[in-house]
C-alpha positions as CSV (number, residue, x, y, z in Angstrom):
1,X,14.9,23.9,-100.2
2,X,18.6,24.2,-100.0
3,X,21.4,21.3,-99.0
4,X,22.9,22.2,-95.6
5,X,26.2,21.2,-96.8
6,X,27.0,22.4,-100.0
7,X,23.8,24.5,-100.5
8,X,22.6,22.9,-103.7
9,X,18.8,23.6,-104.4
10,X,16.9,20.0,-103.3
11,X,13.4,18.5,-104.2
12,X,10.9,18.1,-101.1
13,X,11.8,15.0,-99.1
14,X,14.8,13.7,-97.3
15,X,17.6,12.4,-99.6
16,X,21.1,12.2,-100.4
17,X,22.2,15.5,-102.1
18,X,23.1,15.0,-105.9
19,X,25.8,18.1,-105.3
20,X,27.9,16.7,-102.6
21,X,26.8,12.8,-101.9
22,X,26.2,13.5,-98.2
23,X,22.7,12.3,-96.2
24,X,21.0,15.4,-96.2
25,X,18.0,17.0,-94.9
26,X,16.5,20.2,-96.4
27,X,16.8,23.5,-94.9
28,X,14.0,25.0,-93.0
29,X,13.0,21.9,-90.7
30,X,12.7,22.2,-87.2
31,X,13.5,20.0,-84.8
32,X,10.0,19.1,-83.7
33,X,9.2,18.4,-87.3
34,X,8.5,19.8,-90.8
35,X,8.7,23.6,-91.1
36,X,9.2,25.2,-93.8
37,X,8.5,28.6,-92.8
38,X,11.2,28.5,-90.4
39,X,14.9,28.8,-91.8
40,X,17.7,27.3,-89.9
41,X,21.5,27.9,-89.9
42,X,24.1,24.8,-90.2
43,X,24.7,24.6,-86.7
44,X,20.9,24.3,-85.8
45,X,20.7,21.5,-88.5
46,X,24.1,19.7,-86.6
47,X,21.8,20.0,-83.4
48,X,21.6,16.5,-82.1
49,X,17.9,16.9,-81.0
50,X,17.0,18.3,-84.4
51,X,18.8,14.9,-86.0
52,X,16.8,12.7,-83.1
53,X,13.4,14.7,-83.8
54,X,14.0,14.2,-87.4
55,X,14.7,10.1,-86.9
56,X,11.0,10.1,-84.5
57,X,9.5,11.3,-88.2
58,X,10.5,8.1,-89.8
59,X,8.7,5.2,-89.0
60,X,8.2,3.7,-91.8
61,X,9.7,0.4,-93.0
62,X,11.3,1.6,-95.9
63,X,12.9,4.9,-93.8
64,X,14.6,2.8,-91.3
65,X,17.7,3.1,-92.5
66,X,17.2,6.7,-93.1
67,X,16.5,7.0,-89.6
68,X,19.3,5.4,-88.6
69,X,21.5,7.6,-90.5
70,X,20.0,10.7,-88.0
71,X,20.8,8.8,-85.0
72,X,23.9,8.1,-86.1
73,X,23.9,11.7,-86.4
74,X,23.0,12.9,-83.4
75,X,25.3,10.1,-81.5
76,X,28.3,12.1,-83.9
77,X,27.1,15.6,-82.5
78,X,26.3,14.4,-79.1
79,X,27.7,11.2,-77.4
80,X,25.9,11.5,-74.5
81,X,22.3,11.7,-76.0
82,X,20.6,9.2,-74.8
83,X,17.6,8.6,-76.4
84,X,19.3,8.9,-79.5
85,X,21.6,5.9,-78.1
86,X,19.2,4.0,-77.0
87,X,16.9,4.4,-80.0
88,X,20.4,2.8,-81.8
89,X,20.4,-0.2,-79.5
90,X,16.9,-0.6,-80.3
91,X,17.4,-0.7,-84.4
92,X,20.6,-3.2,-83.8
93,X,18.4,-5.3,-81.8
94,X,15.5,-5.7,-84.1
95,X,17.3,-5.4,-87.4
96,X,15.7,-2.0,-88.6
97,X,17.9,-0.5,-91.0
98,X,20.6,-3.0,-90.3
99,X,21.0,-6.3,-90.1
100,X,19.7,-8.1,-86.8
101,X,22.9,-7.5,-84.2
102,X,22.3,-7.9,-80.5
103,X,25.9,-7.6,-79.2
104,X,26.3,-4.1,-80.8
105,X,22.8,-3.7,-79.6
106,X,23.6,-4.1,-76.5
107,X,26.9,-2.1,-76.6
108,X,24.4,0.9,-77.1
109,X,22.0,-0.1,-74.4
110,X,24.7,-0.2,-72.0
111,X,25.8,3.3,-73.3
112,X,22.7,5.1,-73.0
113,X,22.3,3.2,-69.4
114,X,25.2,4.5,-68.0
115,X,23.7,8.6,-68.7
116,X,20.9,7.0,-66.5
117,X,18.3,6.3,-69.1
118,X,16.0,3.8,-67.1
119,X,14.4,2.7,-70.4
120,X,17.8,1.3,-71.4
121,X,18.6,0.1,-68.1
122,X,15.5,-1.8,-68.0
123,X,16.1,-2.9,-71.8
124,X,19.9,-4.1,-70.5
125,X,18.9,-5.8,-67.8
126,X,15.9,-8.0,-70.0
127,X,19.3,-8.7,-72.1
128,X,21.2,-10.0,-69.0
129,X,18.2,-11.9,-67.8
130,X,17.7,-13.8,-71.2
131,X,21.7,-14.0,-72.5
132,X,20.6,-11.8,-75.5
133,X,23.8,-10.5,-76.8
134,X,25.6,-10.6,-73.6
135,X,26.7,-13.6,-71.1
136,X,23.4,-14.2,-69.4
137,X,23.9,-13.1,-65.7
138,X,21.1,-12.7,-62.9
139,X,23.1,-10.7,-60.8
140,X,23.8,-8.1,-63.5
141,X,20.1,-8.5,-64.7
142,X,19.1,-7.2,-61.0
143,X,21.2,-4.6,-61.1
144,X,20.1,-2.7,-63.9
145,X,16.5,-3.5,-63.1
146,X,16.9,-2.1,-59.7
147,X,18.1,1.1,-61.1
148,X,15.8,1.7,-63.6
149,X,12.8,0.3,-60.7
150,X,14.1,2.9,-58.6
151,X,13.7,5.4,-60.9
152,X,10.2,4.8,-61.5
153,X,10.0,2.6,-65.2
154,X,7.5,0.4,-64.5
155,X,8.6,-2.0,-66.7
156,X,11.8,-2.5,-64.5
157,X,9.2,-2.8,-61.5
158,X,7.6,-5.5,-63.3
159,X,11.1,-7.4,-64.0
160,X,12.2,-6.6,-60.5
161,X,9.0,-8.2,-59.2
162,X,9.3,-11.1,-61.2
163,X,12.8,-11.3,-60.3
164,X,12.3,-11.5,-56.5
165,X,8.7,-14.2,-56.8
166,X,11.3,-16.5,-58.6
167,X,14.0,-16.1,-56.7
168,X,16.4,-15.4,-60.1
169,X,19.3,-13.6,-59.1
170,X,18.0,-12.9,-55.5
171,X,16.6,-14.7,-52.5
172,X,13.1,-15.6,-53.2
173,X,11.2,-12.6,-51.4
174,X,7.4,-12.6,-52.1
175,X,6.7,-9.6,-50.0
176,X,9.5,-7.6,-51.7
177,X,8.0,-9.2,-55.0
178,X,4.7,-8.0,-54.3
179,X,5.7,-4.9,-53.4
180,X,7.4,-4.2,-56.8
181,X,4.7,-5.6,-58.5
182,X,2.3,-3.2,-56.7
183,X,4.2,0.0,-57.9
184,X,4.0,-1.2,-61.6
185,X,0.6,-2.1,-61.7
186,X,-0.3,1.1,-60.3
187,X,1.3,2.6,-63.2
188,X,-0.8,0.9,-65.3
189,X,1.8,-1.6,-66.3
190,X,-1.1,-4.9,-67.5
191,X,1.8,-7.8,-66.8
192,X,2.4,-6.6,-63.3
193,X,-1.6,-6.2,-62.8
194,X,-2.2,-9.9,-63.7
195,X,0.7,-11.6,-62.3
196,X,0.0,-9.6,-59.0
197,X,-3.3,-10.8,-58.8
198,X,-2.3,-14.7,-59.3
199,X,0.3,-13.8,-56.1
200,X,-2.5,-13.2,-53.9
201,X,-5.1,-15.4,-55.2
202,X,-2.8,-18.2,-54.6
203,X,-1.1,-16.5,-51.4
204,X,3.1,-17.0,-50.2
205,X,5.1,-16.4,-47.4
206,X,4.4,-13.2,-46.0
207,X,1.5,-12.5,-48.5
208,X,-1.8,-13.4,-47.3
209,X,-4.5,-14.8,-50.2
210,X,-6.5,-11.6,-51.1
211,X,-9.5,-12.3,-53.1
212,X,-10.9,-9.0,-53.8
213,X,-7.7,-7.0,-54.0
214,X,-6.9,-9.6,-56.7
215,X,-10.3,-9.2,-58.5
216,X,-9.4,-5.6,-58.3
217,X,-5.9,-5.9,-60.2
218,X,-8.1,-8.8,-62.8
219,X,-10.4,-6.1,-63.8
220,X,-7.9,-3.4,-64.6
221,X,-5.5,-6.3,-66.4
222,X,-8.8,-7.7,-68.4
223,X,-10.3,-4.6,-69.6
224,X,-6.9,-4.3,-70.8
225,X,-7.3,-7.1,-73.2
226,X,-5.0,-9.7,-70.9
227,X,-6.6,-12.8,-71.9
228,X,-5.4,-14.9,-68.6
229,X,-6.8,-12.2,-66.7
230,X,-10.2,-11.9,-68.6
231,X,-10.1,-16.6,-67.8
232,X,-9.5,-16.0,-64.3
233,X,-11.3,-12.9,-63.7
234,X,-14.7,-15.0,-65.0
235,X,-13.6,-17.6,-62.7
236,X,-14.1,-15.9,-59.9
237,X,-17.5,-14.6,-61.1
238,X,-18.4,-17.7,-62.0
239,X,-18.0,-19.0,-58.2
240,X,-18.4,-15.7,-56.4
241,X,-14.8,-15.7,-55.8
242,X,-13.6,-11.6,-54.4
243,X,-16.5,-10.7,-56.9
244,X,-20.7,-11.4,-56.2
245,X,-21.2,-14.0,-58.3
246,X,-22.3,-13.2,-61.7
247,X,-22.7,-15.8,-64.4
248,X,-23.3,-13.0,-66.8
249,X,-20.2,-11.5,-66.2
250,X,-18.3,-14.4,-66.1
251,X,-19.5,-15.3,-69.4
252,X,-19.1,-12.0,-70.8
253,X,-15.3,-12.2,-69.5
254,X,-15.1,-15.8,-70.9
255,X,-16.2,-14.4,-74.2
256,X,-13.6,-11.9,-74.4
257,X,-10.7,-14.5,-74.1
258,X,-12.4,-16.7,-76.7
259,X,-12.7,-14.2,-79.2
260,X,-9.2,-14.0,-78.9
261,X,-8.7,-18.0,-79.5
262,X,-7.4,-18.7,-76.1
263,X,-8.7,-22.1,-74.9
264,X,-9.6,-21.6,-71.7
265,X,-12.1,-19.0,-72.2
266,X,-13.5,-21.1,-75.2
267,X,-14.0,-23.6,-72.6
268,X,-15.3,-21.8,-69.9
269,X,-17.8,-19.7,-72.3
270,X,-19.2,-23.4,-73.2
271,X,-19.5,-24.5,-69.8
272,X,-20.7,-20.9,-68.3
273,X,-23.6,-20.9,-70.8
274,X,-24.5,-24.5,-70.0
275,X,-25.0,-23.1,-66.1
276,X,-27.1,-20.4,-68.0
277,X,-29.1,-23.0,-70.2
278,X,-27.9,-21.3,-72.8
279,X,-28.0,-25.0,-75.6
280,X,-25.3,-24.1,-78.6
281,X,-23.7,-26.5,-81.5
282,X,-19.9,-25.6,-81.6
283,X,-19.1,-24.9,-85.2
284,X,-15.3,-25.4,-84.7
285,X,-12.8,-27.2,-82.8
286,X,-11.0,-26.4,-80.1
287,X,-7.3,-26.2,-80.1
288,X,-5.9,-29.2,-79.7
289,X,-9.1,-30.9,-80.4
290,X,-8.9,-34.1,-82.9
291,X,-11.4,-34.1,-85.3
292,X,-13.4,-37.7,-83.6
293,X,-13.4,-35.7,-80.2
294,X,-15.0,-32.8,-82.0
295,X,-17.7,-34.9,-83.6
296,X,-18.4,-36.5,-80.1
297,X,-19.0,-33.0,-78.3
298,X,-21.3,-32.1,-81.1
299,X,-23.3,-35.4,-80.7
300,X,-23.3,-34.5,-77.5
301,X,-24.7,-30.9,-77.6
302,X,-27.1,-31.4,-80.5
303,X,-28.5,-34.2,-77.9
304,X,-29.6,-31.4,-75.7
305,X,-32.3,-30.0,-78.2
306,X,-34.3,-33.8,-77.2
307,X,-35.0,-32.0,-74.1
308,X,-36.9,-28.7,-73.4
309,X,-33.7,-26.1,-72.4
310,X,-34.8,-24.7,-68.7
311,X,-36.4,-21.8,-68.0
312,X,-34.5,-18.5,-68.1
313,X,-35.4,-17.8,-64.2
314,X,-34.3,-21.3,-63.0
């Protein structure tokens, strides 16, 4: 392996050359990835895309700044690459290879969003929403969300959604707010999923309560591991809710979010297998739980076992 710059032989791996000092990467490396087989000539090596491929390789802790170094690159050879720019924004904003910076993070977002990039429009907008390295601003948050929702990210979607339920940065709309919630979730987007089915569980102007289409979205969101999903989801089985009512179910979905240590399905698991005469000592507490309260609920539970449990078919 050769140094592209000076053309001093090189060791395997990506280094700084010993004959010239510069950041180099061997010869013969395409820009999909390792290959060795393949030489390449200086100008393929200055490709931007070769020096964004190459940066993809790194992941790594200890090659972040390496791979910051090739999109710093590419950025040299092409200004307008935008996923190299954006990829930038994203190692400013979560300190990978450089110290934590969101205002220069942001300065690369905004770059990358202006070539169109809905990723970084979406990402600029979340910045505007929250004041993250940028005056926080509703109005500016909407419009980048709106022109990365309108080219399809679904994360944008999601925001936009949100956005318009709230009423942050635009008139509260709950149709317009389901209706961008709808096209993320059928994307597959597990935030827009859940919060869509609490909008027509609880209903709003202009959207009708829904039980069943929002059992629908609580499926897809719970098998997804959404914990507030898998609560309310065995809610409804647990009353027959949008579902036929299925204590099994609705324990099995309770038991999912308390694996997870979320309280409510800790909760509802105990109170679900009560219905099913199911008679358990809790071994832990719950959160929150001082240690008295615990003792009591064991007293409690353990008091059961002086009775005969029902029968299984009762």
């Amino acid at each position: 392996m050769f140094c592209s710059q000076c053309g001093k032989a090189l060791s395997d791996g990506f280094r700084f050359c010993p004959g010239c000092g510069k950041h180099v990467i061997p010869l013969g490396v395409s820009s999909n990835g390792p290959n060795l087989q393949e030489p390449r000539t200086t100008v393929q090596v200055q490709d931007a895309d070769y020096w964004y491929h190459r940066a993809l390789t790194l992941t790594e802790k200890s090659q972040y700044l390496e791979c910051l170094e090739c999109l710093k690159r590419a950025v040299e050879v092409d200004p307008k690459h935008k996923q190299a720019l954006y990829a930038l924004g994203h190692h400013h904003l979560h300190g990978q290879g450089t110290k934590k910076d969101p205002p220069t993070a942001a300065n690369w977002f905004r770059k990358s969003a202006e070539l169109r990039f809905a990723p970084a429009q979406d990402k600029l907008g979340l910045m505007y929403e929250h004041g993250i390295g940028v005056a926080k601003s509703a109005t500016e948050a909407i419009k980048w969300y709106a022109l990365a929702a309108q080219s399809g990210n679904h994360d944008a979607q999601y925001h936009l959604g949100v956005m318009y339920g709230t009423g942050n940065g635009v008139p509260t709309d709950f149709v317009k707010s389901s209706e961008w919630l709808l096209k993320a979730a059928k994307q597959g987007n597990v935030e827009a999923q859940a919060t869509l089915a609490q909008l027509l569980l609880q209903g709003a102007d202009g959207v009708p309560k829904d039980y069943e289409e929002a059992a629908t979205w609580l499926h897809k969101a719970a098998d997804a591991g959404d914990t507030q999903a898998q609560v309310t989801l065995a809610g409804l089985f647990m009353r027959g809710k949008g579902v036929q009512k299925d204590l099994e179910e609705a324990a099995r979905y309770f038991s999912l979010a308390a694996d997870e240590g979320d309280p409510g399905g800790q909760q509802g698991l105990l109170f679900v297998n009560r219905l099913l005469g199911r008679w358990t000592i809790s071994e832990e507490r719950l959160p929150g739980e001082e240690e008295w309260e615990f003792d009591i609920r064991r007293m409690v539970e353990s008091s059961r076992f002086s009775f005969d449990p029902p029968d299984e078919a009762e």
